[in-house]
C-alpha positions in Angstrom: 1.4 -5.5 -29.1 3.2 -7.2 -26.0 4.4 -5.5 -23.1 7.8 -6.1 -24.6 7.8 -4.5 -27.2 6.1 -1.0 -26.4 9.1 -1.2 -23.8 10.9 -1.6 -26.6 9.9 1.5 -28.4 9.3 3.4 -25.8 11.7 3.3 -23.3 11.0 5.0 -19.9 12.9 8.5 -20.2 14.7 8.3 -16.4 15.9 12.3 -16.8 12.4 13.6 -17.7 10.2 10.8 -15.4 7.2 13.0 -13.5 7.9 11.5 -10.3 11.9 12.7 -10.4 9.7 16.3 -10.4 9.0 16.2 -6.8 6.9 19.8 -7.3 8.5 20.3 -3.4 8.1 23.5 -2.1 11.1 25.4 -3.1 11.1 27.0 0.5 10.0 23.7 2.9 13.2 23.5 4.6 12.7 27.0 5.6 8.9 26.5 6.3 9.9 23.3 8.6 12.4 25.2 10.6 9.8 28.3 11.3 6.8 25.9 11.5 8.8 24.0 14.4 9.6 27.0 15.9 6.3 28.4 15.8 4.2 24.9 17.7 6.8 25.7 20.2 6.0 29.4 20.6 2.2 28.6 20.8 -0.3 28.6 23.8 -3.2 26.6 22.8 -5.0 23.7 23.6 -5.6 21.8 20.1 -8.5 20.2 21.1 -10.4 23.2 21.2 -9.1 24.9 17.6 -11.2 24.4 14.5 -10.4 25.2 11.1 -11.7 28.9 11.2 -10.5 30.1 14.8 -9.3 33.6 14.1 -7.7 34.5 17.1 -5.5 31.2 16.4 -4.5 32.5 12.7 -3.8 35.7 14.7 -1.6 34.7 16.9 0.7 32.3 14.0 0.6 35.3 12.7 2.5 36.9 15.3 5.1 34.4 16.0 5.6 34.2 12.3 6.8 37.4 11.9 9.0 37.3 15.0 10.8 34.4 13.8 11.3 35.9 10.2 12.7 38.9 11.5 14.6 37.2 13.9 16.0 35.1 11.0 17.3 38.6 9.2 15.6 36.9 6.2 15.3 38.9 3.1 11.7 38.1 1.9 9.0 40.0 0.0 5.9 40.7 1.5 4.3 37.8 -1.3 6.6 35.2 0.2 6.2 35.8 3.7 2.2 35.5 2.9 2.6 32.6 1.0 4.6 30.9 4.1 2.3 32.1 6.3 -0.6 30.7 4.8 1.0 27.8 4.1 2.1 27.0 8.2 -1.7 28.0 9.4 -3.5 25.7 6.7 -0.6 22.9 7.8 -0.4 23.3 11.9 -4.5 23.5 11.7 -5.0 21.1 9.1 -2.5 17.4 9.1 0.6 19.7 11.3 4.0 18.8 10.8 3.8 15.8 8.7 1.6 18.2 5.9 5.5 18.9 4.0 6.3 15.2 4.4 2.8 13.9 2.6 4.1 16.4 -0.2 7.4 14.9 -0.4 7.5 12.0 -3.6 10.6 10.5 -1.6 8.8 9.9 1.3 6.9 6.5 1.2 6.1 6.1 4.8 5.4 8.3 7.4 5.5 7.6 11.4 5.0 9.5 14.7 6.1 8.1 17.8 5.4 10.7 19.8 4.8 14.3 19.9 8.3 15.2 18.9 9.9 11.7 17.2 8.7 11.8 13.6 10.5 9.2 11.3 10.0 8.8 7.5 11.0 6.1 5.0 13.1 7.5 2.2 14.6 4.9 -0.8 13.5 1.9 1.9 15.4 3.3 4.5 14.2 4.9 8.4 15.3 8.4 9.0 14.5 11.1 11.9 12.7 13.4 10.3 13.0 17.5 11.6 9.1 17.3 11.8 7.8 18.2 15.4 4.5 18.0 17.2 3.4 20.7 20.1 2.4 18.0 22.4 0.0 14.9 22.5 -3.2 16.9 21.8 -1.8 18.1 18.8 -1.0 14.7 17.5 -4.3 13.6 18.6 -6.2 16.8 16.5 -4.3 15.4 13.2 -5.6 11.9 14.1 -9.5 13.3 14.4 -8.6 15.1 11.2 -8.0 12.2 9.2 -10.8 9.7 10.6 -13.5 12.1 10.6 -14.2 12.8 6.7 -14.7 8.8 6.3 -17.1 8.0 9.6 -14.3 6.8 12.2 -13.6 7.7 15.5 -11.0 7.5 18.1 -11.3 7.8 22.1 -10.4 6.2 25.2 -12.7 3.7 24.5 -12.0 2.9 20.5 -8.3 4.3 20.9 -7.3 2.1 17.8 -8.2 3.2 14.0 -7.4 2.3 10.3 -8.2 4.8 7.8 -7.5 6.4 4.8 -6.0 9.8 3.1 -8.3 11.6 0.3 -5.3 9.8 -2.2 -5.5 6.4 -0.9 -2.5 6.4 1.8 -2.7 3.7 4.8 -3.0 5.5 8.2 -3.6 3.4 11.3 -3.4 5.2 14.4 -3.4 4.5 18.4 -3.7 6.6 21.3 -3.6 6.3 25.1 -4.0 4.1 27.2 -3.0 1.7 24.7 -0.2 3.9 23.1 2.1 4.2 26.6 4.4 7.2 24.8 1.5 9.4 23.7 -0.7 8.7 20.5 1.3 7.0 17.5 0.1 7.4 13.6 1.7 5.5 10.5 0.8 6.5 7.1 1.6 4.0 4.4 1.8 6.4 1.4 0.5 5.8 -2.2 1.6 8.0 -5.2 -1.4 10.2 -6.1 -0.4 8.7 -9.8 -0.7 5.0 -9.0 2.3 3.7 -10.4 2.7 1.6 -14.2 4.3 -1.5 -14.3 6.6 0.7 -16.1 7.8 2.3 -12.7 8.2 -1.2 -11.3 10.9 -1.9 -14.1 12.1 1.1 -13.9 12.5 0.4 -10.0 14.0 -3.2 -10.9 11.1 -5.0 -8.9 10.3 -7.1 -11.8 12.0 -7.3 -15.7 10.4 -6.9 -18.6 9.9 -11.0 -19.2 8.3 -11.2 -15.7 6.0 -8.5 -16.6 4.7 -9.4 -19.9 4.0 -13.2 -18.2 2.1 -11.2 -15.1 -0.2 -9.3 -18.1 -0.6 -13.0 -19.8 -2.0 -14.8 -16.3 -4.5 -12.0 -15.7 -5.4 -11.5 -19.2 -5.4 -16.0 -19.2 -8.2 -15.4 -15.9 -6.2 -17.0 -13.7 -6.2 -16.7 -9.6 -2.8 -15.0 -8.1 -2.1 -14.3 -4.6 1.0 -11.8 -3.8 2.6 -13.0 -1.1 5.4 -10.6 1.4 6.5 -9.1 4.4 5.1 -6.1 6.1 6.2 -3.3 3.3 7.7 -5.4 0.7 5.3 -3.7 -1.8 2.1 -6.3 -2.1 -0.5 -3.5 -2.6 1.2 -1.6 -5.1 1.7 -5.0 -7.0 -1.9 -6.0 -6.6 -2.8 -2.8 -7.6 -0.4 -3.0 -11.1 -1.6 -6.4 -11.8 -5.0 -5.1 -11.7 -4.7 -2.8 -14.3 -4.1 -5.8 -16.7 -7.6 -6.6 -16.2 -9.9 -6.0 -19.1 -12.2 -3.1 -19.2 -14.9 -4.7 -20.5 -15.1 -7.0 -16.8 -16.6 -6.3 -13.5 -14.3 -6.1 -10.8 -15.2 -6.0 -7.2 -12.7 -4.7 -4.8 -12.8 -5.9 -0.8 -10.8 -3.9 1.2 -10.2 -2.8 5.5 -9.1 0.8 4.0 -9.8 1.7 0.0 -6.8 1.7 -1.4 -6.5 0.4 -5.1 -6.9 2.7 -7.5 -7.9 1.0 -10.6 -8.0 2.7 -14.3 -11.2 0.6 -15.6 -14.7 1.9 -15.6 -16.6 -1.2 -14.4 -15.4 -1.1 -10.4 -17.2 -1.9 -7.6 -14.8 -0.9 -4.0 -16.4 -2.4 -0.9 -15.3 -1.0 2.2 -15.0 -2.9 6.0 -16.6 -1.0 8.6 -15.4 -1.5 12.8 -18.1 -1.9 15.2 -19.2 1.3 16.5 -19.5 2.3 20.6 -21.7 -0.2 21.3 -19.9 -3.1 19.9 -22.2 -3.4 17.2 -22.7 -3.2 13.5 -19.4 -4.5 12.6 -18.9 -5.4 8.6 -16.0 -7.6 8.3 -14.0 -8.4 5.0 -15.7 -12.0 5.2 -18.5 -10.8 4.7 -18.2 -8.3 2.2 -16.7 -11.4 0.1 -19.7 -13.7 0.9 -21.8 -10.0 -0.7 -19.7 -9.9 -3.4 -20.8 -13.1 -4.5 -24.1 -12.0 -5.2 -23.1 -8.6 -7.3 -22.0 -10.7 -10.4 -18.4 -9.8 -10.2 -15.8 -11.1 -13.1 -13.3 -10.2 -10.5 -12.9 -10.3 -7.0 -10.0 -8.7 -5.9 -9.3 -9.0 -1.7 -6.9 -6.4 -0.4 -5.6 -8.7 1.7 -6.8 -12.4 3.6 -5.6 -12.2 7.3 -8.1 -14.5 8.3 -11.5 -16.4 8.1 -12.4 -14.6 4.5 -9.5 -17.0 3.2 -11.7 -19.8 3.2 -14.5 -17.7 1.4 -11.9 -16.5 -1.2 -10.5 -20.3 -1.9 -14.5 -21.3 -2.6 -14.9 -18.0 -4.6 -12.4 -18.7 -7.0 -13.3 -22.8 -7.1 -16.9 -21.5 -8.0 -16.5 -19.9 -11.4 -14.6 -16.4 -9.9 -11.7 -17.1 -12.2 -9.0 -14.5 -12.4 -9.2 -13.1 -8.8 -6.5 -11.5 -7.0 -5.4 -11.1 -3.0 -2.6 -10.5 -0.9 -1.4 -12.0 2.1 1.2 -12.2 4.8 4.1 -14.4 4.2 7.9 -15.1 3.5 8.3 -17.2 1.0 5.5 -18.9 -1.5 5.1 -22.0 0.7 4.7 -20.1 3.8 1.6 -18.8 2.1 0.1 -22.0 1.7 0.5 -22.7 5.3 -0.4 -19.4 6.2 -3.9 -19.9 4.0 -4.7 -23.1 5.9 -4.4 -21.2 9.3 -6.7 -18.4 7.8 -9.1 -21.5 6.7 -9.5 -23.1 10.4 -9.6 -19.4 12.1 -13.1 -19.2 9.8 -14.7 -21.8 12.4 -15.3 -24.5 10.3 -14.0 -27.7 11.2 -11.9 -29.1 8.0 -9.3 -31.8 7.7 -6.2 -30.4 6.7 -6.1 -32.5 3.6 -9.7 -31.2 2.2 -7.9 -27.5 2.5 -5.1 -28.3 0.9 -7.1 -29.5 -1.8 -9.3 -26.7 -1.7 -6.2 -24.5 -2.3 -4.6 -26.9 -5.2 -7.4 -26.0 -7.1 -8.0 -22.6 -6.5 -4.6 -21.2 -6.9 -2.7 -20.8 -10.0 0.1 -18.4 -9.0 2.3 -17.0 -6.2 4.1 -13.9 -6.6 6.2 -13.3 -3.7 7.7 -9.9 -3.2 10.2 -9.0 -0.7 12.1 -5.9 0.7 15.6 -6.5 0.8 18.2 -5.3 2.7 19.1 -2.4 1.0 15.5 -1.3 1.3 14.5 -2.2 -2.5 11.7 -4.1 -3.5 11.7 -7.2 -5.5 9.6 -10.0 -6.7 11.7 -13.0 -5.8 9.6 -15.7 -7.3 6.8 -16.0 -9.5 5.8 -19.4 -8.3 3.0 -21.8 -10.0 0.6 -23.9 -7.7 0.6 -27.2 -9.7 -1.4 -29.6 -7.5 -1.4 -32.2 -5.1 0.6 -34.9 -4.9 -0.1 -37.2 -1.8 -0.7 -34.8 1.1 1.5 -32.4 -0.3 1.1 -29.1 -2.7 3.4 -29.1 -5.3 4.9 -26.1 -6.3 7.3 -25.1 -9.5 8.9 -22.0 -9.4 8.7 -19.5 -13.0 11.3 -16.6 -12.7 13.2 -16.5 -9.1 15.5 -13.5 -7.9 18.9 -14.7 -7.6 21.1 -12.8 -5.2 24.3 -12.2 -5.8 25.8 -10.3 -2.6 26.3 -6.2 -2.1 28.2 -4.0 -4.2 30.8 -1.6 -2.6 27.4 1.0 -2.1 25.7 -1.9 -0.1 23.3 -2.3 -2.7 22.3 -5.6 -3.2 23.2 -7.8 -6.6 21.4 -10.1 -8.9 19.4 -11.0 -11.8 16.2 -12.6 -12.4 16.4 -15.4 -14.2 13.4 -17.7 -15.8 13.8 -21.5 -14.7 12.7 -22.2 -18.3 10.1 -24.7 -16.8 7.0 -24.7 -19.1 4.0 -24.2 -16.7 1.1 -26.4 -16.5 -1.7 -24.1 -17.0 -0.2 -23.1 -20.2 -2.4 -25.8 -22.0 -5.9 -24.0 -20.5 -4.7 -20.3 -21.3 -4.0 -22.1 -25.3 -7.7 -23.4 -25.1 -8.4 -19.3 -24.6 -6.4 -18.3 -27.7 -3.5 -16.9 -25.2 -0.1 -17.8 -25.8 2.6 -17.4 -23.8 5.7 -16.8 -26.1 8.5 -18.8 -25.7 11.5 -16.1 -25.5 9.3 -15.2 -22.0 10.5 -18.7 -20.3 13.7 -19.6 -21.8 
C-alpha cells in the first residue's frame, strides 16, 4: 500500500499525538525557581563533587527547605521529597538544563555562560530562566556528558563533540578559547525518532513529496540533503532512512551517533579525535574508505564536510547504490559547488571537469531543506541531478516550495507544488519493477 493511502486511512490524530503529551513535570516551573535559588545559596567548588557526596545532598537539603518555607508553600511531605530529589539528581547530574532536556518543545539548547541559557522553542531563541552557579559548574555538566563515551575536555583539548544517551548533538568549548566562560549547545533529538508522518504533520513535506522520497530509496538511488545550520538535514536523513529495506545492510558514518534507525541489519561507525598526544585520530574518511570493505548495501554519511566527499562520490559510482549524506549548503546548486570544494580539500589533484563528472554520475537527487523565517522547516526542492551537459551539471527541479509572503501571525505562506517534469531516472527504477505513479508528478 502507498504512503498515500495509509495517510489516507489513517490520518494523524493532531488532539491525541504522543508528542503534544509533553509528560513535563507538573511542578518544573516551581522546581526551576527553587533550583535557581538553591546554586545561588550553595558553597561548593563543582569540580570536586561526585555523584555520591553526602555532605553535598546535605547541604541542598538545607537550602531546600529554607526556600520552601520561605515560599509559604503548601506541600506534603511526598512532594517536597520528590522535588528534592529531583534538584540533587539535576544540580549533580546535567544542572539546570536537566528540565529543559525534558521539555518536548525544546529542540535546542545553549549556554553562554554561567547564567545566559537560551533555548529554541517552535524555531524561535528565547532566554531561558535556567542558571548556572558559576563556570565550574558549567564545566562539571560538560565532563558529565563526554565521559560515558571516551572524550575529554581541558586546557589543552578545550573543544568537544559528543553525544546524549538519546542521540542529542552537544559540542562544547571552554577557556581559553571560550573568552565568556565555557559554552555548550545541545542539538536535541526526540527520544521517538520522528515518522515521516510527523514531518507532514509539521508541513515540512506533503504527502506527494513523501510517497516519491519512499519510491527513490526503495528505487536504490543516491540522495544528498542539502541545508543550513538547523534547517533539519539529520532528522530528514534519518526519516529517509527508514524507507530502507530491512532485508539490507546499512552502514552508518557519523562525527557523533545520531541516527536512529528501525532496521535490524545496522552497522553505526563512530569518528574518534586525536587523543593528548595528537595521535590516533579516526576521521570520517576513513571510516568510509572501512566501510567499503564491510559489504554494506547502504552507506549512509552523517554529513560530508570535507575530503570523505570524494570517497563518498567513488562509493556510490562503485556499486553502493542507494546511499544517503548530508551536507552544508543553500540551495541544490550550491551543493554541487560545495561537493567539489570537499573533493580538492581530499588532496588529490583533479580537474574540475573530471569531478563534475564524478558527481553527474553519482548523484540522483537533492533534497534541500531550509528553515524559514518563521522558524519552520521545509523542503524547498526535491531536485534531480540529470547529467552533464558541456562543463555544466544539469539539474531539473521535482516539487519546489513556493512562498507566498506572511500571514497576519508572521507565519510564512505557500504550497508545494510538483513541476510535473517526468524525471530521468524513472526509466531505471521501471527496469526494477518500481513505478512511480503519475497523480505523484502532475
Amino acid at each position: 500500500m502507498s504512503l498515500i493511502k495509509r495517510l489516507e486511512e489513517k490520518p494523524v490524530d493532531k488532539n491525541n499525538s504522543k508528542r503534544k503529551d509533553s509528560g513535563i513535570d507538573p511542578y518544573v516551573e516551581l522546581k526551576m525557581k527553587i533550583q535557581n535559588r538553591v546554586i545561588e545559596d550553595l558553597d561548593i567548588d563543582f569540580n570536586d563533587i561526585t555523584d555520591s557526596n553526602d555532605k553535598l545532598k546535605e547541604e541542598i537539603n538545607t537550602i531546600l527547605y529554607k526556600h520552601i518555607e520561605a515560599e509559604s508553600l503548601n506541600m506534603t511531605t511526598n512532594q517536597k521529597r520528590k522535588i528534592k530529589e529531583e534538584l540533587i539528581d539535576e544540580i549533580i547530574g546535567f544542572g539546570p538544563i536537566t528540565a529543559l532536556l525534558a521539555d518536548d518543545q525544546v529542540t535546542e539548547i545553549m549556554v553562554n555562560c554561567a547564567n545566559k541559557v537560551y533555548v529554541e522553542r517552535n524555531g524561535k531563541l528565547t532566554l531561558s530562566d535556567a542558571k548556572f552557579k558559576n563556570d565550574n559548574h558549567v564545566l562539571h555538566v560538560i565532563k558529565k556528558i563526554v565521559a560515558p563515551i571516551g572524550r575529554r575536555i581541558d586546557e589543552s583539548s578545550p573543544m568537544v563533540d559528543a553525544r546524549l544517551p538519546n542521540g542529542s548533538r552537544v559540542n562544547a568549548i571552554i577557556p581559553p578559547l571560550a573568552i565568556d566562560g565555557p559554552s555548550i549547545t545541545i542539538r536535541k533529538f526526540a527520544e521517538d525518532p520522528f515518522k515521516v508522518e510527523d514531518l507532514i504533520r509539521f508541513a515540512t513535506l506533503n504527502t506527494k513529496m513523501a510517497e516519491f522520497l519512499r519510491i527513490c530509496i526503495e528505487g536504490r538511488l543516491n540522495v544528498v540533503v542539502s541545508g543550513g545550520t538547523g534547517s533539519g538535514k539529520t532528522t530528514t536523513l534519518n526519516v529517509l532512512s527508514n524507507f530502507i529495506p530491512h532485508d539490507e545492510r546499512i552502514v552508518t558514518i557519523e562525527d557523533a551517533a545520531e541516527l536512529q534507525l528501525p532496521q535490524e541489519h545496522v552497522i553505526r561507525l563512530e569518528s574518534r579525535p586525536a587523543n593528548i598526544e595528537g595521535k590516533g585520530e579516526i576521521a570520517i574518511r576513513d571510516l568510509v574508505k572501512n566501510s567499503l570493505r564491510m559489504r554494506p548495501d547502504r552507506i549512509i554519511v552523517g554529513e560530508v564536510r570535507s575530503g570523505e566527499a570524494l570517497d563518498m562520490l567513488q562509493a556510490m559510482n562503485t556499486g553502493h547504490d542507494g546511499s544517503l549524506t548530508t551536507g552544508h549548503a543553500n540551495s541544490p546548486r550550491d551543493m554541487l559547488s560545495r561537493i567539489e570544494t570537499m573533493v580538492l580539500m581530499s588532496g588529490m589533484n583533479l580537474p574540475i571537469r573530471a569531478i563534475r563528472d564524478q558527481a553527474a554520475s553519482a548523484i540522483d537527487l537533492i533534497v534541500q531543506q531550509s528553515r524559514l523565517m518563521d522558524g519552520s522547516r521545509k523542503i524547498t526542492h526535491i531536485t534531480e541531478v540529470q547529467g552533464m551537459e558541456g562543463d555544466v551539471i544539469i539539474l531539473q527541479d521535482i516539487f519546489i516550495f513556493q512562498q507566498q509572503g506572511l500571514d497576519n501571525n508572521g507565519k510564512v505562506k505557500g504550497e508545494f507544488v510538483s513541476t510535473g517534469i517526468m524525471p530521468k531516472f524513472v526509466k531505471r527504477l521501471k527496469e526494477q519493477g518500481i513505478n512511480i505513479p503519475m497523480d505523484i508528478l502532475n
